[in-house]
C-alpha positions as CSV (number, residue, x, y, z in Angstrom):
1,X,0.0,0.0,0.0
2,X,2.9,2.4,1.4
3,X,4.7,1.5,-2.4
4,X,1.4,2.3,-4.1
5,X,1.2,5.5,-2.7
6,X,4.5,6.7,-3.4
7,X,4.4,5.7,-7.1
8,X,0.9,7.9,-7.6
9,X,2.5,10.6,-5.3
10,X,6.0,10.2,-8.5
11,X,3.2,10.1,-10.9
12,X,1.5,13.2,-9.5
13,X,4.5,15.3,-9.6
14,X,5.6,14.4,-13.3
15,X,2.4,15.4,-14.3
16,X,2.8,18.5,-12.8
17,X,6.2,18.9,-13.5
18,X,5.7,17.7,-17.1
19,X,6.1,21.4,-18.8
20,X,9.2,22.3,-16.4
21,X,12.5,23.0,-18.7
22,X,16.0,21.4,-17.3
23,X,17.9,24.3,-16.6
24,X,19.8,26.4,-19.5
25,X,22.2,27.7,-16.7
26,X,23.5,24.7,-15.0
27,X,24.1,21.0,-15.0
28,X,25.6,19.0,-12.4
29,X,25.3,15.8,-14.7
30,X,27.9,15.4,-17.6
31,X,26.1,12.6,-19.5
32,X,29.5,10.9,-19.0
33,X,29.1,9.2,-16.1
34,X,31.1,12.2,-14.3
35,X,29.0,15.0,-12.7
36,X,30.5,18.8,-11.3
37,X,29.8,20.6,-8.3
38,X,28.2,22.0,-7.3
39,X,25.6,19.9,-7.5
40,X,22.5,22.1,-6.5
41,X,24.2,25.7,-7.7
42,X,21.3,27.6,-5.9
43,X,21.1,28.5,-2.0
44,X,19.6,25.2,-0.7
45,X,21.5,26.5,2.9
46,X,22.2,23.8,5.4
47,X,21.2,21.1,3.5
48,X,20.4,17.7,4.9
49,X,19.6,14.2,2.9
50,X,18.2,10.7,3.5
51,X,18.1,7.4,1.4
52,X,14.5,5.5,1.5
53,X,14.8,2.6,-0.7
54,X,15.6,3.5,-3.9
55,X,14.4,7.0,-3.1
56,X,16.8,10.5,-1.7
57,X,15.2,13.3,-0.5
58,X,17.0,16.9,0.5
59,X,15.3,19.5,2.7
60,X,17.4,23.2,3.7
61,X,17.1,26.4,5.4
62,X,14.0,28.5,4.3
63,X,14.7,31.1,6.9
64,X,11.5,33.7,6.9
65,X,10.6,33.1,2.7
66,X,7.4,31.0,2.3
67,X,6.5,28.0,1.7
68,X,9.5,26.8,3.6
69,X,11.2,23.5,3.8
70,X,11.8,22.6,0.4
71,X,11.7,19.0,-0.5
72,X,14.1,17.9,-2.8
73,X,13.8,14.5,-4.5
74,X,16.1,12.4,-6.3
75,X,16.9,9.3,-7.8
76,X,20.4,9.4,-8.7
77,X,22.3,11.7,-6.3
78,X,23.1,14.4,-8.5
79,X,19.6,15.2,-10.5
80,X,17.5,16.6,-8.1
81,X,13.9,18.2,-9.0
82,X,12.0,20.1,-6.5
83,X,8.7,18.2,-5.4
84,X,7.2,20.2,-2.3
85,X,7.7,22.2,0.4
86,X,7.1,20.7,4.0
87,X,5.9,24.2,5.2
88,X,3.6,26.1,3.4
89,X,3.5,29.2,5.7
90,X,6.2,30.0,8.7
91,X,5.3,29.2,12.2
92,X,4.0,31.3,14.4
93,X,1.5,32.5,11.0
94,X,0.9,35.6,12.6
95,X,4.5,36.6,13.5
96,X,5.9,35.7,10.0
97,X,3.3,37.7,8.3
98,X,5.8,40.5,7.6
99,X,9.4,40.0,6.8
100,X,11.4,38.7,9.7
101,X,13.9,38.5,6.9
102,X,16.8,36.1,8.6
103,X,14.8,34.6,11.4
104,X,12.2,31.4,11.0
105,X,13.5,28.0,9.6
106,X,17.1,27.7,10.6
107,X,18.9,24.2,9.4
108,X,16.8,21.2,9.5
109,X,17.4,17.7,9.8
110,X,15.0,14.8,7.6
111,X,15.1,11.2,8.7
112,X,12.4,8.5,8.3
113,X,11.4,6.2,11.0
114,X,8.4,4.3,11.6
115,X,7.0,4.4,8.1
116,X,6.8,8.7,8.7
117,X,9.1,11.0,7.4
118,X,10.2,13.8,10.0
119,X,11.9,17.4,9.6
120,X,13.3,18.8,12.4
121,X,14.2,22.7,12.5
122,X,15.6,25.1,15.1
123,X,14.1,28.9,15.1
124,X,15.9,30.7,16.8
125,X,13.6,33.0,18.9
126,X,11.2,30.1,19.6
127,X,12.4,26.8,19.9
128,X,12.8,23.4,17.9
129,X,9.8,22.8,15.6
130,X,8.9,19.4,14.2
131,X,6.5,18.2,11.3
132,X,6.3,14.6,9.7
133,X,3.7,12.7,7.2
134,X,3.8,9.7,5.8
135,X,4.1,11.4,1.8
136,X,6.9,13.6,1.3
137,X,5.1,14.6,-1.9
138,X,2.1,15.3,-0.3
139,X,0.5,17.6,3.0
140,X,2.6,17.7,6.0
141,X,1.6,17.5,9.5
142,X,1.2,21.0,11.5
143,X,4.7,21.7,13.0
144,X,5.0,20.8,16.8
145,X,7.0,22.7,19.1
146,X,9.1,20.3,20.6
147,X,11.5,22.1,22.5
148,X,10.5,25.7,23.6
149,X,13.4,27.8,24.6
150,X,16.0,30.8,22.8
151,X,18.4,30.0,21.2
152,X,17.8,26.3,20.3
153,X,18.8,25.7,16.5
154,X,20.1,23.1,14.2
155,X,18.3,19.9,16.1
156,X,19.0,15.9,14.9
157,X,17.1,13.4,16.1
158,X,18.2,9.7,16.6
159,X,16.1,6.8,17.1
160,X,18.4,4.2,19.3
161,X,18.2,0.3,19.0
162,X,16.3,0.1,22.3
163,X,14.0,2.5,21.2
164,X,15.0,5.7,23.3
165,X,14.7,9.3,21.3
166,X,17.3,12.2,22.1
167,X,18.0,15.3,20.1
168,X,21.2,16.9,19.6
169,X,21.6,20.5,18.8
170,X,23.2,23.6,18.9
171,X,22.8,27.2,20.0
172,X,22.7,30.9,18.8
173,X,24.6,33.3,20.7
174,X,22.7,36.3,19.0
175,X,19.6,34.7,21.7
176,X,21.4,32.2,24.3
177,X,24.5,34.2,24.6
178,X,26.3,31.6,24.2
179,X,27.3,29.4,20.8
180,X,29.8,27.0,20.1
181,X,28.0,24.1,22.0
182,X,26.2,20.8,21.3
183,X,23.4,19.5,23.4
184,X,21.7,16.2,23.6
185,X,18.0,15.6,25.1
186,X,16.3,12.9,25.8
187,X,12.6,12.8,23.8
188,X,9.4,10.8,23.7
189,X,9.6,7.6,21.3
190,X,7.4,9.6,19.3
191,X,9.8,12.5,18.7
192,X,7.2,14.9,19.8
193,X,8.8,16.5,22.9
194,X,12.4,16.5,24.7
195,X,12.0,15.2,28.5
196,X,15.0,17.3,30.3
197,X,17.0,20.0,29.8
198,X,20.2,18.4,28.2
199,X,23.5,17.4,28.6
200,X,26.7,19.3,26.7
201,X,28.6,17.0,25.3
202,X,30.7,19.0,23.4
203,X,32.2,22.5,23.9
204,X,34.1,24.0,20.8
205,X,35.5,27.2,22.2
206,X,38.7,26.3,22.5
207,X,39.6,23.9,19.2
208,X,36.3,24.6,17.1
209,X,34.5,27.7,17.6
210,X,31.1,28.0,16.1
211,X,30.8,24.5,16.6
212,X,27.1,24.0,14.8
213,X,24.7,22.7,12.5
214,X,25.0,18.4,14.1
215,X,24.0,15.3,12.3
216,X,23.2,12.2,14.4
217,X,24.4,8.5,13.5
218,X,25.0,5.4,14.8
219,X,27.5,2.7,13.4
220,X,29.1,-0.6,14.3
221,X,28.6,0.7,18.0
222,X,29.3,4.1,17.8
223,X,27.5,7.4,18.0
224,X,28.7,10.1,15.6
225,X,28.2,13.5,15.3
226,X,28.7,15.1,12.2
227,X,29.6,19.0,12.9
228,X,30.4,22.3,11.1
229,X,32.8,24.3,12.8
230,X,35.0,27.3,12.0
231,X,32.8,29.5,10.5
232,X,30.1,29.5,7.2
233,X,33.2,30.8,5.0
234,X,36.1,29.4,6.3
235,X,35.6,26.3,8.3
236,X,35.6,22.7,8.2
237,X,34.2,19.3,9.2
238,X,34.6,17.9,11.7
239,X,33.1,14.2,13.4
240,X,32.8,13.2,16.7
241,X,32.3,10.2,18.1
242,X,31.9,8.2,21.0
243,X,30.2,4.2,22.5
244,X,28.1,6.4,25.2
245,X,25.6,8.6,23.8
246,X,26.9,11.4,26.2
247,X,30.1,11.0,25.7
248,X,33.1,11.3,26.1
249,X,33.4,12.4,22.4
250,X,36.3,11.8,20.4
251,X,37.1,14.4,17.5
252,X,38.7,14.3,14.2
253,X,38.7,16.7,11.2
254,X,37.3,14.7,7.9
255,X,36.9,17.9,5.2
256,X,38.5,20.9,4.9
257,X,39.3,23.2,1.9
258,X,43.3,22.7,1.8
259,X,44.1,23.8,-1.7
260,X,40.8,23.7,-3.0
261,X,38.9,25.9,-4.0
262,X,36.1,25.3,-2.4
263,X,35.5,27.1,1.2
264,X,33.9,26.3,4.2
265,X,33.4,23.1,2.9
266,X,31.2,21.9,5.6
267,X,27.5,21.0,7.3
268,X,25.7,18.2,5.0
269,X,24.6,14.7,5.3
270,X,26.1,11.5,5.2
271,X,24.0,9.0,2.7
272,X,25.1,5.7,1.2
273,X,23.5,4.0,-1.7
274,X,21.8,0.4,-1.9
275,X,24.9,-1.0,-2.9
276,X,26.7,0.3,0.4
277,X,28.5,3.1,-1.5
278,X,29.2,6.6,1.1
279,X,28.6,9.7,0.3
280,X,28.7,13.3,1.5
281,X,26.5,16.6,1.1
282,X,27.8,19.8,2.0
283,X,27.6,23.4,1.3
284,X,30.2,26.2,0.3
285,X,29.7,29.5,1.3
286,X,29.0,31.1,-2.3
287,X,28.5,34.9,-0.8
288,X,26.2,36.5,-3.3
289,X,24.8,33.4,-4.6
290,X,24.1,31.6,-1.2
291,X,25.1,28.7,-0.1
292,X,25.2,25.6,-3.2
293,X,25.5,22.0,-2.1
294,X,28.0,19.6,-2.8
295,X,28.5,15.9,-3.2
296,X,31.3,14.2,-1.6
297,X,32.7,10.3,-2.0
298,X,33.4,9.2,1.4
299,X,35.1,6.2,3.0
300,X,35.2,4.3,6.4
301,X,38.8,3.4,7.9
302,X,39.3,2.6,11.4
303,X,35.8,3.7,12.2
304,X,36.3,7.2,11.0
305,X,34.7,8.6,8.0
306,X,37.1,10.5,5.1
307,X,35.2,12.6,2.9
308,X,36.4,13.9,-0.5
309,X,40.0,13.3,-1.5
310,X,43.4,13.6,0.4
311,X,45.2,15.3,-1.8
312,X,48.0,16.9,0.3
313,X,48.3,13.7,2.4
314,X,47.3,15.2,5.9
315,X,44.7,12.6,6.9
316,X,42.1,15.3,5.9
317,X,40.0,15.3,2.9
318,X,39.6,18.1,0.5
319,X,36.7,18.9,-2.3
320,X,36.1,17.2,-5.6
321,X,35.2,19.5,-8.3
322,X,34.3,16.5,-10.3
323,X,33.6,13.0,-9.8
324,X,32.5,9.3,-10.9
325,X,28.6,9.1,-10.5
326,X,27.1,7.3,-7.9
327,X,26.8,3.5,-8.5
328,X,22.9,3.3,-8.7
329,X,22.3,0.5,-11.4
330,X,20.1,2.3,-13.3
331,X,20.5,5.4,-16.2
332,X,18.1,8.4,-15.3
333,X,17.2,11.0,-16.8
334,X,19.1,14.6,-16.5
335,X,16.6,16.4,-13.7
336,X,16.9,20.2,-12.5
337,X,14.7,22.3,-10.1
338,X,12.9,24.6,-12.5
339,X,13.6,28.4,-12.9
340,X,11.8,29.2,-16.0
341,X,7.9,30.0,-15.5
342,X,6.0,30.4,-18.6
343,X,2.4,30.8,-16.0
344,X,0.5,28.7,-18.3
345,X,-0.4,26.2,-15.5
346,X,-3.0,26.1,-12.5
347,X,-0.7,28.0,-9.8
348,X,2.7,29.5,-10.2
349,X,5.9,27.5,-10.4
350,X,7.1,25.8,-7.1
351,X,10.5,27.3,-7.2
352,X,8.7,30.8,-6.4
353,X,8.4,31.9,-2.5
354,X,7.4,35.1,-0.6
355,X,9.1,37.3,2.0
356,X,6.7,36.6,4.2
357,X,3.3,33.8,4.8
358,X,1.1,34.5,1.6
359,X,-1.6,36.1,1.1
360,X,-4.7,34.5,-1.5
361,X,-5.2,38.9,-2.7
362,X,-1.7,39.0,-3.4
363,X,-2.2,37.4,-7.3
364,X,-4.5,35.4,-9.5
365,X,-3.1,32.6,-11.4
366,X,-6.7,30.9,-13.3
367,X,-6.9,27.9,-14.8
368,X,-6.7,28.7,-18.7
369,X,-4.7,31.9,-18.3
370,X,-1.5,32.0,-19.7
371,X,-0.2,34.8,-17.9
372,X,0.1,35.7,-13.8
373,X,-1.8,38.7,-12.3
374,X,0.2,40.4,-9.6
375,X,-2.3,43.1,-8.0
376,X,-1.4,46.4,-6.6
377,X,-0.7,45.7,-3.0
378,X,-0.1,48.8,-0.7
379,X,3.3,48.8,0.8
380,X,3.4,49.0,4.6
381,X,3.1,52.6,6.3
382,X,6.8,54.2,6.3
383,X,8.0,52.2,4.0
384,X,10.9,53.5,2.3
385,X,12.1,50.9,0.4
386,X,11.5,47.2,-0.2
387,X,13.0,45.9,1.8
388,X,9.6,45.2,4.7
389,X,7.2,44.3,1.8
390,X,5.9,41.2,2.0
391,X,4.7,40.4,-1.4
392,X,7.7,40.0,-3.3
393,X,8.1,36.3,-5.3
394,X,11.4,35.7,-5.5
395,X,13.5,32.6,-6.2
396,X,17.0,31.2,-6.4
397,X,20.1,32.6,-7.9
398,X,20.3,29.6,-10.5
399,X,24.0,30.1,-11.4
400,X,26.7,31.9,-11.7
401,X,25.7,33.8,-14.9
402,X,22.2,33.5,-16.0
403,X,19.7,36.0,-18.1
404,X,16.0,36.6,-16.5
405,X,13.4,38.1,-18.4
406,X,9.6,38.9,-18.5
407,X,7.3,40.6,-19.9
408,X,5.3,43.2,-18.1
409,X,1.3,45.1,-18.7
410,X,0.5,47.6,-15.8
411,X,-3.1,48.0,-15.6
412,X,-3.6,50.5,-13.0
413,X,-7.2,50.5,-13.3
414,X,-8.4,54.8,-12.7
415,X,-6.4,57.9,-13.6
416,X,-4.0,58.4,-10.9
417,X,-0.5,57.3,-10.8
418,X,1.0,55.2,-8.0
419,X,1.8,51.9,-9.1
420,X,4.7,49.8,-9.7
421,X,5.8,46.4,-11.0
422,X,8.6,44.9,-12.3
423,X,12.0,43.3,-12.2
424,X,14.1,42.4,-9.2
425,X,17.1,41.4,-8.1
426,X,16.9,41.4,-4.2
427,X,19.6,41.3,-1.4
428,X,20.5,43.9,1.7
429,X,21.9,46.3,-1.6
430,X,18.5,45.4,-4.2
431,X,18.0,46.7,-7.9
432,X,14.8,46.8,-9.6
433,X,13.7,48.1,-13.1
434,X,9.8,48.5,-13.4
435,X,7.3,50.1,-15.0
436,X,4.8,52.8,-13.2
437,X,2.3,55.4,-14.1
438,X,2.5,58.9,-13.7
439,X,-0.8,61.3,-15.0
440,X,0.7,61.9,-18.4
441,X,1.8,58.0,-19.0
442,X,4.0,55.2,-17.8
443,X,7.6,55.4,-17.4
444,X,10.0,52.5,-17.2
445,X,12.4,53.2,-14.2
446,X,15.6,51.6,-12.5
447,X,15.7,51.8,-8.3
448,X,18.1,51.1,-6.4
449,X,18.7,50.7,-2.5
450,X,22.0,50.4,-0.7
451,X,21.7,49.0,2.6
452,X,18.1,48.4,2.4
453,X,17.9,46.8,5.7
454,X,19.0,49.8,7.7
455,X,15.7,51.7,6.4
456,X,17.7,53.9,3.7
457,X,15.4,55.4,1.0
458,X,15.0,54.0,-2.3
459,X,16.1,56.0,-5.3
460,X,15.4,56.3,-9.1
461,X,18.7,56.1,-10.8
462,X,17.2,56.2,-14.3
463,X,13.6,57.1,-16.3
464,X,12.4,56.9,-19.2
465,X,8.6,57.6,-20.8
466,X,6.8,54.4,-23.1
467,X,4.6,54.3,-25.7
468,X,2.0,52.2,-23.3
469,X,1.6,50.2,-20.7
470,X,3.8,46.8,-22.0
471,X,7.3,46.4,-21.7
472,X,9.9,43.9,-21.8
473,X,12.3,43.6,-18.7
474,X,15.8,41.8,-18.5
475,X,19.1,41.5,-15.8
476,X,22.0,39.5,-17.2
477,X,23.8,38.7,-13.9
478,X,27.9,37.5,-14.4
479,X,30.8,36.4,-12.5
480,X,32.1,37.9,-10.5
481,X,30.0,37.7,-7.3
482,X,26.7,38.7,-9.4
483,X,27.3,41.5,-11.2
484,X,23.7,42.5,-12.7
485,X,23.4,44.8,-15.6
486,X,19.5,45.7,-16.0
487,X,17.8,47.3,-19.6
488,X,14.3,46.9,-21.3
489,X,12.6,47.0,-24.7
490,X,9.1,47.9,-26.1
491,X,9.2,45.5,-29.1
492,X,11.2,42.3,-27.4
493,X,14.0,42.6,-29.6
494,X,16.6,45.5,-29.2
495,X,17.8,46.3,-25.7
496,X,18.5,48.9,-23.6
497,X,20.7,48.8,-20.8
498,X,20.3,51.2,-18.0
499,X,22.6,52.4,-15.2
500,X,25.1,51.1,-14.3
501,X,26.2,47.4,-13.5
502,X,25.0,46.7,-10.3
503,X,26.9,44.3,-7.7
504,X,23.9,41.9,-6.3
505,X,24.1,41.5,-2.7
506,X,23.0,38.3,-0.4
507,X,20.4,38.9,1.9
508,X,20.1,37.9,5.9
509,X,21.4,34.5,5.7
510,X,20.5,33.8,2.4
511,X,21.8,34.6,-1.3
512,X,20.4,37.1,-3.5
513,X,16.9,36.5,-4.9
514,X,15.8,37.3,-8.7
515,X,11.7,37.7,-9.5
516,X,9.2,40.0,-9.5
517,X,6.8,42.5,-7.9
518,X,3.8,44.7,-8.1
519,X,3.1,47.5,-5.5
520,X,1.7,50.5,-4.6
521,X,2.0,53.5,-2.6
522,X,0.2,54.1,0.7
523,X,-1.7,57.2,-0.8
524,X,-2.7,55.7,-4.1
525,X,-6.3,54.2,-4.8
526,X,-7.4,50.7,-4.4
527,X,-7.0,48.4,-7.5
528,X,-4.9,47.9,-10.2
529,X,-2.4,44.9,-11.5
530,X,0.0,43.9,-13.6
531,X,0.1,41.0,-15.8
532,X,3.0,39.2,-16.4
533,X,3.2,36.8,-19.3
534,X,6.6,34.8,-18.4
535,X,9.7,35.1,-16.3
536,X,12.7,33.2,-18.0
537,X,16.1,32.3,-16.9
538,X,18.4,31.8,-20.1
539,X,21.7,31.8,-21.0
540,X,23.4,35.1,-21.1
């Protein structure tokens, strides 16, 4: 019955995933046998994996952005499409309403026991949150607040052979005052809530600082801990492990960037394949484009795990740039998230999110339309730049040098000026180029806020009067770091670049976001829209 299930669930998502493009940006799979990393080159932060059956599925840090959770599903290791998200609106509803841009879903773990699937997740100003179900492609449970408390992030769960539950995790020092610790607590077979208050088993001040983000295992006797530490950018990995669940722990580095050039190679999962292969995920710190995921081989020697290759001879591995497949025993197909949104289906893509829990008035996306309807939503009171609106749909940075494109109708409905949509490419530094109406017309303009995040005032850097209300919008972002050079057209074909190239910044804890928008201002009337008939990502 369980295997019936998850065949229709497959079946469900091909057929909704049936008009999604593979990306024209970026490939992890060589059709060689070989793949490249990154694997995932968008900001799937944190990221944690598990094997069921034949079956791998990959959840991250969604911070405030809803739906969070993403659910990642894969067949092969390396070609991953995006099936679901566990968390279709940030708990507490109410609080993440508006931006809490940084706070919410902080690095969550997946495992499956029992038949259930279960994500656990640390937020930082309210505890450790738990949701499970039965179909990862289908509704999760309600989260459950496992653990209330500050400070508590990055939880693990393990199951023991005699049954017992226990959670380790770490802790924010922006909330506990303290980091750099790992805690295990005892919970309720059923994972549902932690019994004590927790032991420290590990303390990482003085060897390890910003000790984080643990993974809990058990093997041939042992309990391992596998642990970031060092820092996002610069760190490495490091696994402890011990025969008592509380320790003592011993420690050994197993990753670290040596003469790579891959940093901070660090926080993942360890999966293996049916045939008993080991592998590792793991994120690099990509600044501007968040952080991408990884794959790692990985080996077992004395009890100790070796990820990636030890190329300087220290003990230690280092990052492969590219690599020999997994050994699955099968071919499949070349897979990708999608990027590309052509808003000829019955909702909008699933790579889309918000800043903040949706709202249904925010757009209309019928059945039969080929085109999305973003309405005039008021900005907050004060606003002065983008940077608390909550109605932005944004998605991933797909790559390090992608085109996105739409095409844009501003319908503002009576004779008053007011209203703005367009273009974005968000971060704590955002660029936009839109299109608004003023009483003679509409104008295409190009805004710009530096430091968005500290309130300052967003300015128009460039304007320019159109023939009407449709206009074509593009960014071609580059290497290095995201360099984004904006222009428009009124006929689709010839170009016109505006400003100046503008360096895309990552937002709180996450990369920098590309998509679009439709606003107004506080003292504007109701109504209006814009209708957008695409947004594309293609090669530059």
């Amino acid at each position: 019955m369980k295997l019936f299930f998850l065949k229709l669930s497959l079946l469900f998502i091909g057929f909704n995933l049936s008009h999604a493009q593979n990306s024209q940006v970026w490939i992890a799979d060589q059709g060689n046998g070989m793949y490249k990393n990154p694997v995932l080159f968008a900001d799937y932060s944190d990221p944690d994996a598990i094997r069921v059956g034949d079956d791998y599925f990959m959840t991250a840090s969604s911070f405030n952005e809803a739906p969070g959770l993403p659910i990642l599903h894969s067949k092969d290791m390396v070609n991953w499409q995006l099936v679901n998200h566990a968390l279709p609106d940030v708990f507490p509803i109410q609080h993440f309403s508006t931006p809490k841009r940084g706070d919410g879903v902080w690095a969550p773990s997946i495992r499956f026991h029992n038949n259930e699937y279960y994500i656990y997740w640390g937020d930082p100003d309210f505890g450790i949150y738990m949701v499970k179900t039965k179909d990862p492609f289908g509704k999760w449970d309600d989260p459950i607040l496992v653990s209330e408390g500050k400070g508590l992030i990055d939880p693990c769960p393990l199951w023991d052979d005699n049954g017992n539950a226990y959670i380790v995790h770490g802790w924010a020092g922006s909330r506990a005052g303290v980091k750099s610790l790992l805690t295990i607590k005892k919970m309720s077979p059923d994972g549902t809530k932690t019994l004590d208050k927790g032991v420290h088993i590990f303390d990482g001040h003085d060897a390890h600082p910003t000790v984080e983000g643990p993974k809990f295992y058990k093997k041939n006797g042992y309990y391992y801990i596998f642990a970031p530490a060092g820092g996002v950018a610069t760190g490495w990995q490091l696994v402890l492990r011990s025969k008592n669940i509380y320790g003592p722990y011993e420690e050994k580095i197993v990753l670290e960037q040596g003469n790579s050039k891959i940093n901070g190679p660090h926080q993942g999962a360890w999966v293996n394949t049916p045939s008993g292969e080991d592998w590792f995920y793991h994120f690099q710190d990509a600044d501007t484009y968040g952080r991408i995921v990884h794959l790692q081989p990985m080996k077992w020697a004395n009890d100790w795990p070796m990820i990636g290759i030890d190329q300087d001879k220290n003990g230690i591995g280092e990052p492969v740039i590219s690599y020999k497949k997994p050994t699955i025993g099968k071919n499949y197909p070349i897979l990708t998230p999608p990027e590309t949104d052509e808003f000829d289906g019955n909702d909008i893509g699933i790579q889309w999110q918000w800043s903040a829990n949706s709202n249904i008035t925010w757009y209309s996306k019928l059945s039969g339309q080929n085109f999305l309807r973003l309405f005039s939503v008021k900005i907050p009171d004060g606003t002065k730049n983008l940077w608390n609106v909550p109605n932005l749909m944004t998605q991933k940075f797909p790559a390090p040098n992608f085109t996105a494109s739409t095409k844009v109708k501003l319908t503002p409905e009576e004779a008053t000026e007011g209203k703005t949509a367009g273009l974005l490419v968000m971060g704590t530094d955002y660029q936009s180029i839109v299109i608004t109406n003023k009483l003679d017309g509409f104008y295409v303009q190009l805004k710009q806020a530096i430091k968005a995040e500290k309130g300052n005032e967003e300015k128009v850097l460039f304007e320019a009067k159109l023939k009407g209300n449709e206009v074509y919008l593009q960014v071609n972002v580059n290497e290095p770091n995201g360099i984004s050079q904006f222009s428009y057209s009124e006929n689709g074909k010839k170009f016109t670049n505006v400003g100046e190239p503008f360096q895309a910044k990552p937002g709180k804890w996450i990369g920098a976001k590309v998509g679009l928008y439709s606003i107004s201002t506080t003292d504007a009337k109701r109504g209006g829209y814009a209708d957008f008939d695409w947004f594309r990502i293609s090669k530059n």
